[in-house]
C-alpha positions in Angstrom: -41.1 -15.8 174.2 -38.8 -17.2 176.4 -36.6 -20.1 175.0 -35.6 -23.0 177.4 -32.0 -23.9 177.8 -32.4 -27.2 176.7 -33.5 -26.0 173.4 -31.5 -26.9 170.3 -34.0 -25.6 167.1 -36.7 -23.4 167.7 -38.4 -22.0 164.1 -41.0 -19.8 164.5 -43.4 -19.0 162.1 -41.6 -20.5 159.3 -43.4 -19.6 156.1 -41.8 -20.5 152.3 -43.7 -19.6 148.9 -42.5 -20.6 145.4 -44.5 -19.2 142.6 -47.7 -20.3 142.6 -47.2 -22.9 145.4 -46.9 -22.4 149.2 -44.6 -25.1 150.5 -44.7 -23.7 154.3 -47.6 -21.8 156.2 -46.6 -20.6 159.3 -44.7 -23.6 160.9 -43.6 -23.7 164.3 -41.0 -26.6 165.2 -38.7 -26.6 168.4 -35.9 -29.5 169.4 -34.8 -29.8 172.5 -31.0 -31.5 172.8 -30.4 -34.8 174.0 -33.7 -36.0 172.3 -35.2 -37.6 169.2 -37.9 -35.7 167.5 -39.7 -37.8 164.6 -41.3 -35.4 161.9 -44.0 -37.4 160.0 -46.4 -36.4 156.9 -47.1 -37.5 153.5 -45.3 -37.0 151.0 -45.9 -33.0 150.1 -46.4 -32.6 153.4 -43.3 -30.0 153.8 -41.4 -32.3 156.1 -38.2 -32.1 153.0 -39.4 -28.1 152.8 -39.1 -27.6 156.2 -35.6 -29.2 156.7 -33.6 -27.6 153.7 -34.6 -24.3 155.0 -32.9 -25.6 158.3 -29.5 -26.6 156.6 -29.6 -23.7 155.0 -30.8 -24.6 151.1 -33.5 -22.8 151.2 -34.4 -19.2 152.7 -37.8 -18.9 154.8 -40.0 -16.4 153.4 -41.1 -15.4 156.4 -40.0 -16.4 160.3 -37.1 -17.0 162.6 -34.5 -19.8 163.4 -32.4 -20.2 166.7 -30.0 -23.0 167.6 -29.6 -23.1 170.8 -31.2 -20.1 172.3 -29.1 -17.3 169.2 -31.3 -16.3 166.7 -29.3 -17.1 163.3 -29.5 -16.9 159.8 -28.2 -19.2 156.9 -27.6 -18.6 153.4 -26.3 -22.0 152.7 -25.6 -25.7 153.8 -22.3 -24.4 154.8 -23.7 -22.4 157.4 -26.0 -24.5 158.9 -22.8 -26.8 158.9 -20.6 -24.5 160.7 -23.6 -24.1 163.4 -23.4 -27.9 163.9 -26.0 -29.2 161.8 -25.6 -32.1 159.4 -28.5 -34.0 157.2 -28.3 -37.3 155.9 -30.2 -37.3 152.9 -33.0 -40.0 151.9 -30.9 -39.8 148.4 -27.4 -40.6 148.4 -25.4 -37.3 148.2 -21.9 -38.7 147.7 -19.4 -39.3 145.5 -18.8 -43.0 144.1 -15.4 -43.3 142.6 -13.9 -42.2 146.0 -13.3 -44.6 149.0 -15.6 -45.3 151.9 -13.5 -43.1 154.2 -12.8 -39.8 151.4 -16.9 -40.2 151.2 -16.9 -40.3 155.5 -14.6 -36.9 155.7 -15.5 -35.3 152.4 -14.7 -31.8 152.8 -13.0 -32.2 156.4 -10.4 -34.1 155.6 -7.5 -34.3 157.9 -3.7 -32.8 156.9 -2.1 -29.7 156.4 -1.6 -27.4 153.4 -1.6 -30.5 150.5 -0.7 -32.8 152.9 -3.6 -35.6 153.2 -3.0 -37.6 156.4 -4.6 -40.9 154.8 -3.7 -42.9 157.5 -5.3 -41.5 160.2 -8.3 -40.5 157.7 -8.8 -43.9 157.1 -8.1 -45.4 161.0 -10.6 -42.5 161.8 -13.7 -43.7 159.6 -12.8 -47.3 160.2 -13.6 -46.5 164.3 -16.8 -44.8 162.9 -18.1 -47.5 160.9 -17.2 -50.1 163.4 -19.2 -47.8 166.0 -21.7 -48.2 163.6 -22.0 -51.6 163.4 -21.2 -51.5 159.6 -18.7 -54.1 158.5 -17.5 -51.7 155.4 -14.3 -51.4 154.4 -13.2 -48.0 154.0 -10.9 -48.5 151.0 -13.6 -49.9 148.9 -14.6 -47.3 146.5 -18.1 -46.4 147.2 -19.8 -46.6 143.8 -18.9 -50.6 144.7 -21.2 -50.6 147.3 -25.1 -51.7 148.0 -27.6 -49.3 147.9 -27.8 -50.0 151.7 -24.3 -49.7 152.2 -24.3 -46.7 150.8 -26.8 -45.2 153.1 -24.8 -46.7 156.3 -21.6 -44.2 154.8 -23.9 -41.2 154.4 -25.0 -41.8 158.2 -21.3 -42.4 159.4 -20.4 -39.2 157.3 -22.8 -37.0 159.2 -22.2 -38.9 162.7 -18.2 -38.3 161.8 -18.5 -34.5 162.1 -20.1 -34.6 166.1 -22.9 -32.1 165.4 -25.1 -30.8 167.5 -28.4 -31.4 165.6 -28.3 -34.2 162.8 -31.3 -34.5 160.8 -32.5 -37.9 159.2 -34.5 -38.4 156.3 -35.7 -41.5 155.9 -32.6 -43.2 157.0 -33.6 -46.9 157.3 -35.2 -47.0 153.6 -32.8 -49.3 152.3 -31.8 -50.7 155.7 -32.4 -54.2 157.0 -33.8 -55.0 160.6 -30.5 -55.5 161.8 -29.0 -52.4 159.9 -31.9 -50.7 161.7 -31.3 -51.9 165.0 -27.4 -51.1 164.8 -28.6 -48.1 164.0 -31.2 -47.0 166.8 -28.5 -48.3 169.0 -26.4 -45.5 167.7 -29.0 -42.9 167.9 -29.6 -43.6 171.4 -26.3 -43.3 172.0 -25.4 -40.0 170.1 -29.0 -38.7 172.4 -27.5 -39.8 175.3 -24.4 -37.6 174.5 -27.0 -34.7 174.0 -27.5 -34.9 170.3 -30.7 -33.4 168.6 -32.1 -35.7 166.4 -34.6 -35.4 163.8 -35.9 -38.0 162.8 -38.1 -38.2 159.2 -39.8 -41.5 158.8 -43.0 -43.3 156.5 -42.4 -46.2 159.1 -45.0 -45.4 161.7 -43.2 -48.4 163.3 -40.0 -47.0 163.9 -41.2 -44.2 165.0 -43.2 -45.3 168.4 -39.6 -47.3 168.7 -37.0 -44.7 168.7 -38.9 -40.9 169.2 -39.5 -39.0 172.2 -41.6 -36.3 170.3 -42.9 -35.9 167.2 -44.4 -33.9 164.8 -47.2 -33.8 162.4 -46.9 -32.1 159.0 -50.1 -31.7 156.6 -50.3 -29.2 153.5 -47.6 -27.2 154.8 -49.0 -26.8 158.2 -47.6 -28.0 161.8 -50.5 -30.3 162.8 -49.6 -31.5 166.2 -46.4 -31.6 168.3 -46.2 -33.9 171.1 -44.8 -36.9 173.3 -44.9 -40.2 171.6 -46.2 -42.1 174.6 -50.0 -42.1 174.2 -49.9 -41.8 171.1 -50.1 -45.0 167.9 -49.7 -45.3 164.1 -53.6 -45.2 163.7 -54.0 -41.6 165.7 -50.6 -40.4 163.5 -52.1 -41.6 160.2 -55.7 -39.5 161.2 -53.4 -36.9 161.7 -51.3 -37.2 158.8 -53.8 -37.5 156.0 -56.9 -36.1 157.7 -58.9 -39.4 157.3 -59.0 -43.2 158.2 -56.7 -45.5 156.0 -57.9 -48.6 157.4 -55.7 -51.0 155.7 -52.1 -50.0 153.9 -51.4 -53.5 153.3 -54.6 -55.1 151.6 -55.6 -58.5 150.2 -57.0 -58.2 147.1 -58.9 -61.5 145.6 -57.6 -62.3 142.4 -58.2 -65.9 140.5 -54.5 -67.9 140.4 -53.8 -68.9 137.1 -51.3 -70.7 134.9 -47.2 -70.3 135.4 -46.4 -66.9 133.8 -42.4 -66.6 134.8 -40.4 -69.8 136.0 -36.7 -69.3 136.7 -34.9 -72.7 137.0 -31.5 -73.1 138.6 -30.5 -69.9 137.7 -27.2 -68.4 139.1 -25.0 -65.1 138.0 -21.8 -67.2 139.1 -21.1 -64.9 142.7 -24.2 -63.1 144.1 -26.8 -65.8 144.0 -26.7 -69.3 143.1 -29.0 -72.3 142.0 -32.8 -70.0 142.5 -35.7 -71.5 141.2 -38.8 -70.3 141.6 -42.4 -69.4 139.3 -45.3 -66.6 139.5 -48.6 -67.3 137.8 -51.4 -64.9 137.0 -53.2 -63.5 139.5 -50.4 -64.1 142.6 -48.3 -62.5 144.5 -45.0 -63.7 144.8 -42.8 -62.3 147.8 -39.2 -62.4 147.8 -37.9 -61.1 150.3 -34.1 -61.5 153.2 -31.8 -59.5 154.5 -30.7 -56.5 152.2 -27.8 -57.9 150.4 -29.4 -61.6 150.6 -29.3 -61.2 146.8 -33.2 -60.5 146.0 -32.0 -57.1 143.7 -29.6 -59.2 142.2 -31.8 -61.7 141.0 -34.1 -59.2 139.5 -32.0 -57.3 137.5 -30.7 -60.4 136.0 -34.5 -61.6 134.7 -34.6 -58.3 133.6 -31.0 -58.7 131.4 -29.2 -56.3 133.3 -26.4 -58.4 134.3 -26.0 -61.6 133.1 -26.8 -65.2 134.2 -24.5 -67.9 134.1 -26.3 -71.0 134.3 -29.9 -71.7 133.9 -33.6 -70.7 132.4 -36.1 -68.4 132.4 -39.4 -69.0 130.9 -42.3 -66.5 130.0 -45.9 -68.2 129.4 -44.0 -71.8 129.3 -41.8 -70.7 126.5 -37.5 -70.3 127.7 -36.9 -66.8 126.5 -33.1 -65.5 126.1 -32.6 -62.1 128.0 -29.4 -60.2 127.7 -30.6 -57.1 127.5 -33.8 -54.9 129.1 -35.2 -54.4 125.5 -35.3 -58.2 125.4 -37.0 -58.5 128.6 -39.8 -56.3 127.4 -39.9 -57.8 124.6 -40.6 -61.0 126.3 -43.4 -59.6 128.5 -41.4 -58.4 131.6 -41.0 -55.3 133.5 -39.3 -54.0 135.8 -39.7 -51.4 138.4 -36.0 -51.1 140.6 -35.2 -50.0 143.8 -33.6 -46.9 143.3 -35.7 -44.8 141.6 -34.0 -41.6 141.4 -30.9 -43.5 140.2 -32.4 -46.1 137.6 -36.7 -44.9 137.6 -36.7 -41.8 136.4 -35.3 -39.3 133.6 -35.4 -36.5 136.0 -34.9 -33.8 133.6 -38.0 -35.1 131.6 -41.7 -34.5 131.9 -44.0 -37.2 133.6 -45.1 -37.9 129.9 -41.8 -38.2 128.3 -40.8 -40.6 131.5 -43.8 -42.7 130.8 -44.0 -43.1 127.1 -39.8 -44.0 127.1 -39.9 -47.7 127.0 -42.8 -47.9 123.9 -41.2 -44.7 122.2 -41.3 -47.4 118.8 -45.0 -48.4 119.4 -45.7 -44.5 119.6 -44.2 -43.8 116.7 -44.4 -43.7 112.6 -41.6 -43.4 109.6 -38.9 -41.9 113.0 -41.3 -39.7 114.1 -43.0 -40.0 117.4 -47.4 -39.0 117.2 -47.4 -36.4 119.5 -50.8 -36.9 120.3 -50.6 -40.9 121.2 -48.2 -39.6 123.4 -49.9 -37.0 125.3 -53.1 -40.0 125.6 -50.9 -42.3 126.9 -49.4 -39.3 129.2 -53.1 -38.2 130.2 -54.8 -41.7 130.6 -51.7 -42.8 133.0 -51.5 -39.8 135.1 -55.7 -40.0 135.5 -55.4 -44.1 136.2 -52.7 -43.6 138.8 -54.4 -40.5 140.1 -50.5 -39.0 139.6 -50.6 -35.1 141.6 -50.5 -32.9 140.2 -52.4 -34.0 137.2 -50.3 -32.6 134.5 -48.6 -34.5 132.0 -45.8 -31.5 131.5 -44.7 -31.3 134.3 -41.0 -32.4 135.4 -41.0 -35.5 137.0 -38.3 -34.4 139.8 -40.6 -32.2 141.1 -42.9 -34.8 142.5 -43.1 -36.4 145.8 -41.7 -39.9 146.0 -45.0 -41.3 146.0 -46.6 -39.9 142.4 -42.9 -40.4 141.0 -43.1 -44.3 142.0 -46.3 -44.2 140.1 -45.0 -42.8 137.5 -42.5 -45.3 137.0 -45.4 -48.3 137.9 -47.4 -46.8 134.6 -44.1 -46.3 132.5 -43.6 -49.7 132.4 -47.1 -51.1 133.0 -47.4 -49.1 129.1 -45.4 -51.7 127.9 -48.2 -54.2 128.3 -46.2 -56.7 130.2 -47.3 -60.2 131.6 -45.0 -60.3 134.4 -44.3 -57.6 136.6 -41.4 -57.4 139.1 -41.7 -54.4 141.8 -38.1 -53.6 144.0 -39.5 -52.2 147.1 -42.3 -50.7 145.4 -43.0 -48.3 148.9 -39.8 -47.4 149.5 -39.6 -43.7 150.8 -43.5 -43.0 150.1 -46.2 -42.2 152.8 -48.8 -44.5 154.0 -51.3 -42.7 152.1 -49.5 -43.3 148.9 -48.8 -46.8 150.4 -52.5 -47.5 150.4 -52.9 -46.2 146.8 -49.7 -48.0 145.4 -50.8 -51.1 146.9 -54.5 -50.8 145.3 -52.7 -50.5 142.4 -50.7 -53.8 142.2 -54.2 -55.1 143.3 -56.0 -54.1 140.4 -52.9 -55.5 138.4 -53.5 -59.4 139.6 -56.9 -58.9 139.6 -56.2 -58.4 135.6 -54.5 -61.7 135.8 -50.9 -60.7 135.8 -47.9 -62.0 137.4 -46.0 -60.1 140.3 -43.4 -60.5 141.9 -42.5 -58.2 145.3 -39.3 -57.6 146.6 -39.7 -56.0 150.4 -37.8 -55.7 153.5 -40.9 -54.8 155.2 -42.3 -57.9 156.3 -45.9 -56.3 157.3 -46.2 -56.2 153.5 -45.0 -59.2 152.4 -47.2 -60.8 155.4 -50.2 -58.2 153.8 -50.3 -59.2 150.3 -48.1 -61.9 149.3 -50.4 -65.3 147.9 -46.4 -67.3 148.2 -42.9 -65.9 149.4 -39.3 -67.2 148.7 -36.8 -66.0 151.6 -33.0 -65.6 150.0 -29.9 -65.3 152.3 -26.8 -65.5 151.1 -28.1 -66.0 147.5 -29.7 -68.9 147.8 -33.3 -69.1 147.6 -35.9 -71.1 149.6 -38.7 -73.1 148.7 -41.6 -70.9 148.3 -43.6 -70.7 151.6 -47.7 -70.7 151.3 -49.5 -68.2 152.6 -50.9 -70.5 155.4 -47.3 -70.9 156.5 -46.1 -67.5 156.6 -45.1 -65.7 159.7 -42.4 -62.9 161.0 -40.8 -65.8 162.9 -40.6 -68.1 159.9 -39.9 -65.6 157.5 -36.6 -64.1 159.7 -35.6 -67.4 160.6 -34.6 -68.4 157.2 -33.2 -65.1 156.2 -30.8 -65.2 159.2 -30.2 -69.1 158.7 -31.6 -70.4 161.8 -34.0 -72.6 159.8 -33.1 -74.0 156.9 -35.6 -74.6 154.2 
């Protein structure tokens, strides 16, 4: 067939099998430069498949790859690299204990024989970042840095190197609206200068904002390729799961009950300061602001894993001393984090041996663990949380985002707690899982307990949230009532406009 000039990527019949699974059937995907092309699917879908046998990770089992109008084929990431192709993972791929700038030119890094010209390296990513709209310095050492911070280098790393086709998974996860919008402003930009962009997002949103074409992925099959005008979220969700999710974010009626968790002036001396705030059985509460408001922070320290400086926390009315996340537990309180591949999972482990961690001294007798209280525990969570696949023995790496988040929802839900907190909870997952995720949590409430919802996405803090406290700067406001709660309201006291 003939190829148009204007093409950047055209795979044709792109097939990959690993034993007993077939990841890609038959896939057909073309880019055309100067364009963004949004690739959408649930999790499993192939969309992560499909890209790592573009950057050259994987090898097709079958079909044919050209960049711009040569046929070409790549053995690894260095080749697709060398072609002008850079990926910016969903997962940060760097290196924390170097700098900003070392992370930005990692592996391109300018000087001559073992000369390092730091100077300009560091002028140069500075100009990037600033282009970026990222006020990072780029002597900090990296591992210093936010998760969203983070994800802002891995962008500038790949937009450093000028490719021709930049791929982006996920890329405004851990990003907050104004991240985001820095961000598409960039994008248009770097399309305007003829870029190929591919675009992987769960945010249906984004996706009618920034595309020009995309792409539906389902079982390892091209669905549909086409323009974004015409089409909505509702007609990509059909598309994507192969049946109506009416409602990702639902209400679920639950009784409100007595105070379960009360934090009282609480304050970790330079992140957040003087937050107060309860949850009671059967609610909702919403904390949400501006990624780096101080909502993570606040979290880990209930938990015990940093350590408050002034004031209380209370389970069931009773002040409870947490220094530690065994002391939490102990106390009734769990908590699910943010970054899940970094602080969720074991990845090395099976599902069962991930979930049955935290209660490993409830499951066990004289030292020994009871192998068969373990595998019940494994095989009761995996059939509750409808985990896929359904097998206990599995590693739990090799899951999509979506059953590993459940996986780390029924790890700690086995430690019976009475309060629950959940950091971003559908971060990186597909609506479908979404839905299920968020049926979940309902079912949870509905059992009477406490939990609290950290979210950048305000559609689901609007969705299910019975109260929400907006931070910025580490303060914390006064909890709003459902009644009261708004997109308008809730931004304008995370940017400081309104003051609560």
């Amino acid at each position: 067939m003939t190829v148009a000039a204007d093409c950047a990527l055209d795979m044709r019949g792109i097939s990959k099998n690993f034993p007993g699974v077939k990841a890609l059937s038959n896939v057909n995907f073309a880019v055309k430069f100067g364009t963004v092309h949004a690739v959408v699917g649930e999790n499993g879908a192939g969309k992560s498949t499909l890209m790592k046998v573009l950057n050259g990770s994987y090898a097709p089992t079958s079909g044919t790859i050209k960049i711009g109008g040569a046929e070409v084929r790549m053995r690894r990431p260095a080749d697709a690299q060398a072609l002008g192709i850079r990926m910016v993972h969903q997962e940060i791929n760097l290196v924390p204990d170097l700098t900003v700038a070392e992370n930005v030119y990692l592996g391109r890094m300018p000087g001559k024989w073992t000369f390092l010209r730091k100077r300009e390296m560091v002028g140069a990513a500075a100009a990037v970042l600033d282009e970026l709209g990222a006020a990072i310095n780029p002597h900090e050492r990296l591992g210093n840095l936010s998760i969203s911070q983070q994800q802002l280098v891995e962008i500038a790393k790949a937009y450093a190197a000028r490719p021709r086709i930049i791929v982006l998974d996920e890329p405004t996860s851990s990003l907050s609206e104004h991240e985001t919008a820095a961000l598409f402003r960039i994008l248009r930009k770097m399309r305007d200068d003829g870029i190929a962009i591919i675009y992987i997002s769960h945010r249906l949103k984004e996706v009618l904002e920034i595309a020009d074409e995309v792409t539906v992925l389902r079982d390892g099959s091209m669905i549909e390729t086409r323009p974004i005008e015409g089409i909505n979220a509702a007609h990509m969700i059909r598309l994507m799961v192969g049946r109506e999710v009416s409602n990702v974010f639902p209400k679920s009626p639950a009784a409100i009950g007595k105070s379960v968790l009360r934090v009282e002036h609480i304050s970790d001396g330079t992140r957040f300061r003087n937050v107060s705030f309860d949850v009671r059985a059967g609610e909702i509460l919403g904390l949400t602001g501006l990624v780096g408001a101080g909502r993570t922070e606040v979290a880990r320290a209930i938990f015990g894993l940093s350590r408050l400086v002034e004031g209380t926390v209370s389970v069931n009315e009773c002040k409870v001393s947490i220094n530690s996340p065994s002391q939490a537990v102990r106390a009734g309180i769990a908590y699910v984090p943010e970054d899940r591949k970094g602080d969720g999972i074991v990845p090395g482990m099976s599902i069962r041996e991930n979930i049955s961690l935290p209660i490993l001294s409830r499951l066990s007798r004289f030292g020994r663990i009871s192998r068969s209280a373990d595998r019940a525990l494994a095989g009761d969570a995996v059939k509750q949380f409808s985990i896929s696949p359904p097998d206990g023995e599995r590693r739990i790496s090799l899951l999509s985002g979506g059953n590993q988040q459940k996986a780390v929802i029924a790890k700690w839900l086995a430690a019976k707690p009475s309060a629950l907190i959940l950091d971003e909870p559908t971060r990186g997952v597909d609506v479908g899982a979404k839905a299920e995720i968020h049926h979940i949590i309902g079912e949870l409430v509905a059992s009477g307990m406490a939990v609290v919802m950290i979210s950048s996405e305000l559609p689901e803090i609007l969705g299910v949230c019975d109260r929400v406290v907006v931070m910025r700067d580490g303060y914390a406001s006064e909890p709003l009532l459902r009644s009261e709660l708004s997109e308008e309201r809730i931004m304008a006291l995370a940017t400081g406009e309104e003051m609560a």
